[in-house]
N, C-alpha and C positions, 0 to 999 in steps of 0.2 A: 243721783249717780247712776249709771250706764248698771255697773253688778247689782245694786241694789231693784233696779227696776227688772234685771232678769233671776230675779230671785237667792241671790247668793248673799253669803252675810261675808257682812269686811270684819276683820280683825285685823286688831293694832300691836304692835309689839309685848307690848304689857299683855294682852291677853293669850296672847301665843305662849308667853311666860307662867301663867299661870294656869294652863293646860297641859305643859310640861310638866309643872311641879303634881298637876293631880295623876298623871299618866306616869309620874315614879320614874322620870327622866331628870330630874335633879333635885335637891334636897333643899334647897333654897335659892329664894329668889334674890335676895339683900345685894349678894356680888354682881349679878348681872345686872338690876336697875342702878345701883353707883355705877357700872361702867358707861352705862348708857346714858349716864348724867356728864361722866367724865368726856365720852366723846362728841359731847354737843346738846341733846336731848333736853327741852327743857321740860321742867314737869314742877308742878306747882308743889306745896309740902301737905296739902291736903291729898293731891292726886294719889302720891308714894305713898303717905302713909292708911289711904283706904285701900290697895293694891297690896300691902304687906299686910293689913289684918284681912282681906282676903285671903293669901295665902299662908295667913296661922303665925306671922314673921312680926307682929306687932309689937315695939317695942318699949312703948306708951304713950 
């Protein structure tokens, strides 16, 4: 990739999400990753659920 060779790092949505929640920009992540399911986004049920125990949202 073009940015990665001039040294920039890519971030993906989910991470952008969970830089929010540690920056104290939103309190949970659970409504924004369902929306992002509901508007098309597919994510596997391993992805989501290590993306909510990242962000402390783990629900078993």
């Amino acid at each position: 990739m073009v940015v990665q060779t001039a040294g920039l790092q890519v971030w993906g949505m989910l991470k952008v999400l969970l830089e929010a929640k540690e920056a104290g920009l939103t309190e949970r992540l659970v409504p924004y990753v369902e929306r992002l399911v509901k508007a098309g986004m597919w994510l596997s049920k391993d992805v989501k659920r290590r993306i909510l125990r990242l962000a402390g949202e783990e629900t078993s």
